[in-house]
Structure formats: structure tokens, C-alpha cells
C-alpha positions as CSV (number, residue, x, y, z in Angstrom):
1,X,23.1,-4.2,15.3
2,X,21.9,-2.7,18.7
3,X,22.5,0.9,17.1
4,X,20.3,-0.3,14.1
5,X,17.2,-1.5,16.3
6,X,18.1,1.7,18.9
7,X,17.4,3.8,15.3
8,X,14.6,1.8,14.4
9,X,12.6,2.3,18.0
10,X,12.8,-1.3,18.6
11,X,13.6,-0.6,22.5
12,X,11.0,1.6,22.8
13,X,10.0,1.6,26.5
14,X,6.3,1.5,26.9
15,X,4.8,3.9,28.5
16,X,7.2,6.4,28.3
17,X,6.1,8.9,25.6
18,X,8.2,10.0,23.1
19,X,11.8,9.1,24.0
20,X,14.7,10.8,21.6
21,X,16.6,8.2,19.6
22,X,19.7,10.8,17.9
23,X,20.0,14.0,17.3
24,X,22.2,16.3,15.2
25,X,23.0,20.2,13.7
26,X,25.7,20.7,11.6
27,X,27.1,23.6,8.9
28,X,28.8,23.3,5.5
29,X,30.7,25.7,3.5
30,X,29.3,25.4,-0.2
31,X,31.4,26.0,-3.4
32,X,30.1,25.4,-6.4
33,X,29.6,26.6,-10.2
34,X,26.0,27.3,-11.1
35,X,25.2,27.9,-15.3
36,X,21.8,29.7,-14.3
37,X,22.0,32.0,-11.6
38,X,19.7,34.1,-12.2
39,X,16.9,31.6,-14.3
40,X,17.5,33.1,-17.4
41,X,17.4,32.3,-21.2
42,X,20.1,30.0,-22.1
43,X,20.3,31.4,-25.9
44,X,21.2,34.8,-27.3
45,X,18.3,34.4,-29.7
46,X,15.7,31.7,-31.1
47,X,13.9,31.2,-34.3
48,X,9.9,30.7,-34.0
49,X,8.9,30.0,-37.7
50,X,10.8,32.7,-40.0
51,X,11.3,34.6,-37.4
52,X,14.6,35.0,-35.5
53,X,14.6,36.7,-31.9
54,X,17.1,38.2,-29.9
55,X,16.7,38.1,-26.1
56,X,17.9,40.7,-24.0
57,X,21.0,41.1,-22.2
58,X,19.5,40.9,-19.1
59,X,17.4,38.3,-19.3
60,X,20.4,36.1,-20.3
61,X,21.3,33.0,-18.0
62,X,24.3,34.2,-16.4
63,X,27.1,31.8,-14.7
64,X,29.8,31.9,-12.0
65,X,31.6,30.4,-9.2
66,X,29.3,30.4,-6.4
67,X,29.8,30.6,-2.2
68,X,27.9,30.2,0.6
69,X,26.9,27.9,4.0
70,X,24.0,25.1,4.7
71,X,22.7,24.4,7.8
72,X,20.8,21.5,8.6
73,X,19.8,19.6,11.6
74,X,17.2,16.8,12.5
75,X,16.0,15.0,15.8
76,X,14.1,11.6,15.8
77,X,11.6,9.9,18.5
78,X,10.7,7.0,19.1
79,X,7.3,7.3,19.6
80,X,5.8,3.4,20.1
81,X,7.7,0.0,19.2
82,X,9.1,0.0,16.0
83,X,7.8,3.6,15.1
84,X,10.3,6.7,14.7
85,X,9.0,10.3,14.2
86,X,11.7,11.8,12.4
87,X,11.8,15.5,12.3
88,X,14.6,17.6,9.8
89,X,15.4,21.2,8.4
90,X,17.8,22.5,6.4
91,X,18.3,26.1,5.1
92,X,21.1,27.0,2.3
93,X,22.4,30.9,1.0
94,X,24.8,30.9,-2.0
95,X,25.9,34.1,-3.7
96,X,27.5,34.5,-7.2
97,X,30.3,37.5,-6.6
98,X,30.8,37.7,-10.1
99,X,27.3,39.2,-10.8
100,X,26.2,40.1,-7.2
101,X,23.4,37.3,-7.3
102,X,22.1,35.6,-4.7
103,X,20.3,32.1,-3.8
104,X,18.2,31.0,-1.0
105,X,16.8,27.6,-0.1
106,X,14.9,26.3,3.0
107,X,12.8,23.1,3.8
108,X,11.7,20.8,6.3
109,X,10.0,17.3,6.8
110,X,8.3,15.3,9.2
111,X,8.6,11.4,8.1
112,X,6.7,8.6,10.7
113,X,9.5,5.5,10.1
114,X,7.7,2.2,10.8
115,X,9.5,-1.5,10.9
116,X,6.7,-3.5,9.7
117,X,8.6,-6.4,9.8
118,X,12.1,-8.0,9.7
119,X,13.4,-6.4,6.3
120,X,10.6,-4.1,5.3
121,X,9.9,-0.6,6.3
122,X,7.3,2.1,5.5
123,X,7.4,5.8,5.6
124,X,4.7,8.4,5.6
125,X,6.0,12.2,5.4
126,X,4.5,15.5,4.9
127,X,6.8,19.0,4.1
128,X,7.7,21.8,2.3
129,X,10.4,23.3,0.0
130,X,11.5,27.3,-0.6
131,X,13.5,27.9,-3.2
132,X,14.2,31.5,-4.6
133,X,16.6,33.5,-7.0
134,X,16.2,36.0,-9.2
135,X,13.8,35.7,-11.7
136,X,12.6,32.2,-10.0
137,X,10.7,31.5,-6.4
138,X,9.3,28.3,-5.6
139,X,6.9,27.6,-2.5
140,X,6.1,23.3,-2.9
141,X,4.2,21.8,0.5
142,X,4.5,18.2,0.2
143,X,2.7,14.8,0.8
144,X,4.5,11.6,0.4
145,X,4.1,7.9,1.5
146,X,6.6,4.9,0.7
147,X,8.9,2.0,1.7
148,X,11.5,-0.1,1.5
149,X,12.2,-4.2,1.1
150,X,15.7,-5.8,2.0
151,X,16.7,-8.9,0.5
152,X,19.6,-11.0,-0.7
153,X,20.7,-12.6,-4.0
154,X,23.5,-14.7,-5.3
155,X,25.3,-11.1,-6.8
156,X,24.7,-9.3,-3.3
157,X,22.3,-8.1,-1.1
158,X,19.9,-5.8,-2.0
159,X,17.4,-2.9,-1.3
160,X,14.2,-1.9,-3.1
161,X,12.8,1.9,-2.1
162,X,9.6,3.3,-3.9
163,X,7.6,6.5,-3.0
164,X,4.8,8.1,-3.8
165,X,4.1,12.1,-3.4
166,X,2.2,14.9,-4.0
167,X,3.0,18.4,-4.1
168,X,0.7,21.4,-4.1
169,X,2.0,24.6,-5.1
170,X,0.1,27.8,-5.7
171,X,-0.5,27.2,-9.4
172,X,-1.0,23.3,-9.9
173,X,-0.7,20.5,-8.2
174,X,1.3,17.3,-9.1
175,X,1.7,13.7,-8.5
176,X,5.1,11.6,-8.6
177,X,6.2,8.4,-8.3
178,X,9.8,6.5,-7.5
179,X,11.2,3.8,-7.9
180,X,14.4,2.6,-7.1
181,X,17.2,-0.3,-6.2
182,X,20.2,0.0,-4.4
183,X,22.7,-3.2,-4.1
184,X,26.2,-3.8,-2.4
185,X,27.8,-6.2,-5.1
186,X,31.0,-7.7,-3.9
187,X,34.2,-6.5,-6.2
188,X,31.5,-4.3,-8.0
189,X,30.4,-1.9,-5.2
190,X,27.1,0.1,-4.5
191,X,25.1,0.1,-7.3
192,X,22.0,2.0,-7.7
193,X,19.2,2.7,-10.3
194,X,16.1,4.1,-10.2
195,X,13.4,5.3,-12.3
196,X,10.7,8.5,-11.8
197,X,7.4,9.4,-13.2
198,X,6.0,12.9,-12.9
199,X,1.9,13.2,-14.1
200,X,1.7,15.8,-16.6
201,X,0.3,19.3,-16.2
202,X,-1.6,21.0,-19.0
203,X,-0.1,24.1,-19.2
204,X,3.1,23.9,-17.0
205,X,6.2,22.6,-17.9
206,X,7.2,19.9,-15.5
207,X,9.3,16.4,-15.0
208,X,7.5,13.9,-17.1
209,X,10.2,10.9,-16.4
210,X,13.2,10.2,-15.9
211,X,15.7,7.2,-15.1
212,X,19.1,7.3,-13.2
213,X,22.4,5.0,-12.8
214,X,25.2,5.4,-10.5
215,X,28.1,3.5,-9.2
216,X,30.1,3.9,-5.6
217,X,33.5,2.1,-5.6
218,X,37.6,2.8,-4.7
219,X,39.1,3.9,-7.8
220,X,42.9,4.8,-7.1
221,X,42.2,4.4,-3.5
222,X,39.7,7.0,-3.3
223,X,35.7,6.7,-3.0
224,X,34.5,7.5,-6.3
225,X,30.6,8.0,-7.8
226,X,30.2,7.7,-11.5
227,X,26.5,8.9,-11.9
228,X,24.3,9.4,-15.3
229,X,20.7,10.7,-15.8
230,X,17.7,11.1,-17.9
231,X,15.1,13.7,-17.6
232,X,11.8,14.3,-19.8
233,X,9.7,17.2,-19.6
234,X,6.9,18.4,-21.1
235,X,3.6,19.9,-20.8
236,X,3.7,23.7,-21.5
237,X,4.1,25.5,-24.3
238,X,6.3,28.8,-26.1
239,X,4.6,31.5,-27.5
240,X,1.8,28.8,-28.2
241,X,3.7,25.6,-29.4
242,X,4.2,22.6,-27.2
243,X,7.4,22.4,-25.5
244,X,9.6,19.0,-24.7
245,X,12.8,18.7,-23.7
246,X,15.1,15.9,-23.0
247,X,18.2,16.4,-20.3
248,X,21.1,14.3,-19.7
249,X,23.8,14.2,-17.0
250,X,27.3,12.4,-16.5
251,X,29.2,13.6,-13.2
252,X,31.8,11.6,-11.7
253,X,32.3,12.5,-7.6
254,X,35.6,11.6,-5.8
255,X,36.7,11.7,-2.2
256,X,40.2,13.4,-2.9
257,X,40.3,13.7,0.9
258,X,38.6,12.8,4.1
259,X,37.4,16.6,4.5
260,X,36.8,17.0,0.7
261,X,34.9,15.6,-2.3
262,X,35.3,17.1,-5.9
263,X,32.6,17.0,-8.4
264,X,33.0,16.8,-12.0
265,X,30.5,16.4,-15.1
266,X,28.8,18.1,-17.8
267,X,25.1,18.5,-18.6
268,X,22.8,19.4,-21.7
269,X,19.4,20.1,-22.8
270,X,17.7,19.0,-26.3
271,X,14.5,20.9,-26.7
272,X,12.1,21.4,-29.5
273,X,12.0,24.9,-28.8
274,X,15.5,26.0,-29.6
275,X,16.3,28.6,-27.2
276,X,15.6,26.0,-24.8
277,X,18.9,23.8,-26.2
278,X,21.6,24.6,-23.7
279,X,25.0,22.4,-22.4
280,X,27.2,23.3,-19.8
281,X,29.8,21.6,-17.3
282,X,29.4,21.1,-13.8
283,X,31.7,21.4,-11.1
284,X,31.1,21.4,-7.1
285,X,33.0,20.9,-3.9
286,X,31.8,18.9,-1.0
287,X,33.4,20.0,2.2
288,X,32.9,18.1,5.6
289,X,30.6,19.6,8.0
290,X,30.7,20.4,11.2
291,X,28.4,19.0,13.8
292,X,26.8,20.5,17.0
């Protein structure tokens, strides 16, 4: 408990400026099986009215075993009673061998944590997120405010998180909103679902909605997540006809060892747009990491 209100700045010393509450840097080795290296076209060819179209070879999603390192690191403050600056980066390389592709991502926050009361907390954040590969690059600053609310039932105790953000890239901006529960159910385990709303964007085809399930719990002894998602999308079009597409995940994650975690599912896409229809499997392993 005193580690809880040590995180939360409630012994924050007056007068004493900022005053560092934790710290960490750590690496991970990543190693992991990516169906779209290089953002390409998952279909050999597509049909737009009674037409049929072949896309070239290399424009053609291409997939592999991938390998590479993250690095991340944060540092909080306590900067007045109850009030936590936290500060975090993290920057990732991955690299197909197969094709000779590469992956890079990089971002960073800065999140003001305030305990507004016994069981209810609210966070205001502002950062940014780089993401590029060939054929794709993403620069998204961000804006987000949000909170959380602790509370009990007769099935367990509880946890509702929401958030609100807005990112501005180059091109458009875009406003979303989350909402979520997480619960601790005894003989059930963690439980958590949440829901996401994504404001359309006339031209640009971006996360509509989207809801989300997933359940933490032993099985045979060893920590196990059994996830499944939903994702709409919408708002652009293809060669001048609205595009909408619906996604779906199942993954199951499992702690096969205290260093290691293997992840297991399959994905698809159902689009209106047929070269746009695409399933594949997914497979990643989680390796500890190592901390500075």
C-alpha cells in the first residue's frame, strides 16, 4: 500500500520541487511474424466492375519471420500532492531477413497522473508516434485526456478507464474515444472489455469502431490470455467507390516460461473492395527484458 501512495505522489514533500518517484530503462529482443512487411496489396488481383486487375509483384504484401530489439524507458515525478508527471519513450527496429525489409518505430508521452480522490484518477497527456516501413510512414502528435473509477461488486472488484484523444497528422486530424472495464473475478480471473469510437474522415480510411474481449487466467499452470477483436473502418474510397472493411482477431498468449510468452491467433479482413479481403495467422514471442 505505501508503494501504491509512494506511486501516486501522496508523500509528496512540500516545498520540495519535483521529487522522482521510480525510474526505469530496459531492452527486449523481438521475434515475431509480420503478413505485411512492406504495406502492400494483400491480393494478386481485384475485380472493379467487369474488370479484373492484376497487381504487380512488387507491390504485393510480402511476409516473414521478423527480428529485432525495443528499448523503452520512463521516469515519474511527483510534482505536488497527489500529482505525478510521468514521462516515457520507447523506440523499436525489426528486420524481415527473408526479404531484406526493415521496420522502425519511436514514440514518447508526457501523462500529468492526478488522485482526485480515494478510487478515482484522471490523466491528461500529450505525444507522438513514428512509425515507418516501406511503402508506409506515419508521423501522429497526440492530445489525450481521461480517467479511471475503482469500485467493488458482489462478482469482484472492478475498474472503469475511458479516454478521450486527438491526433493531428500532416493530412487530417482525428478524434477518438475509449472506453473500457477491467475486473478481477474470483475463479474467473482478469477480465477485460472495452469498446472504441474513431470520428470519420471524408476521404481517408481510418478506425470507425471497434470492441474487444479478453481473458487472463492459469490454464495448465501457466498464465494464459484468450483475446478477440472487432474493427470497422471506413471513410475513403478505391478508384472512386466507398471502402468498408470489417477485421477480426482471436489470439490466445501463454506464459510457457518465466522468460517467455508465445503468441498464437489468426486474423482476417472482409472488405467491400475485394482486394482489400485478406486472412492470415499470427504468431509472436515475448521475451523478458532486461532492465537498467
Amino acid at each position: 500500500m505505501k508503494s501504491l501512495m509512494e506511486r501516486d505522489g501522496i508523500f509528496h514533500k512540500k516545498g520540495g520541487g519535483f521529487q522522482k518517484v521510480n525510474s526505469y530503462v530496459g531492452i527486449r529482443p523481438l521475434v515475431g511474424y509480420d503478413t505485411n512487411i512492406n504495406s502492400g496489396i494483400p491480393a494478386e488481383e481485384f475485380v472493379l466492375g467487369d474488370f479484373t486487375f492484376r497487381t504487380n509483384e512488387e507491390d504485393q504484401a510480402k511476409e516473414g519471420f521478423t527480428v529485432g530489439a525495443l528499448v523503452m524507458g520512463s521516469v515519474h515525478y511527483s510534482v505536488a500532492p497527489a500529482h505525478v508527471l510521468k514521462l516515457s519513450a520507447h523506440a523499436s527496429v525489426e528486420y524481415a531477413p527473408e526479404h531484406d525489409l526493415s521496420k522502425f518505430a519511436v514514440a514518447g508521452s508526457s501523462c500529468l497522473s492526478s488522485h482526485v480522490k480515494s478510487y478515482t484518477w484522471l490523466d491528461s497527456c500529450a505525444g507522438f508516434r513514428v512509425a515507418e516501413k516501406e511503402n508506409a510512414s506515419v508521423e501522429e502528435p497526440f492530445l489525450s485526456f481521461g480517467g479511471s473509477q475503482a469500485f467493488a461488486t458482489d462478482l469482484g472488484h472492478h475498474e472503469a478507464v475511458w479516454n478521450a484523444k486527438r491526433t493531428f497528422r500532416s493530412d487530417y486530424s482525428k478524434n477518438y474515444f475509449d472506453l473500457g472495464l477491467r475486473s478481477a473475478i474470483p475463479d474467473v480471473g482478469a477480465l477485460y472489455t472495452g469498446i472504441t469510437w474513431g470520428e470519420e474522415v471524408d476521404g481517408f480510411h481510418t478506425t470507425l469502431g471497434g470492441a474487444s474481449v479478453a481473458l487472463t487466467r492459469p490454464i495448465m499452470d501457466r498464465k494464459t490470455t484468450i483475446s478477440a477483436s472487432y474493427v470497422k473502418s471506413g471513410g475513403g474510397t478505391h478508384f472512386g467507390l466507398p471502402r468498408s472493411d470489417d477485421g477480426y482477431t482471436v489470439k490466445v498468449r501463454s506464459q510457457v516460461h518465466e522468460n517467455l510468452a508465445v503468441s498464437l491467433g489468426y486474423t482476417w479482413n472482409n472488405s467491400n473492395i475485394d482486394m482489400y479481403n485478406d486472412e492470415s495467422v499470427i504468431f509472436g514471442v515475448d521475451l523478458q527484458s532486461w532492465r537498467f
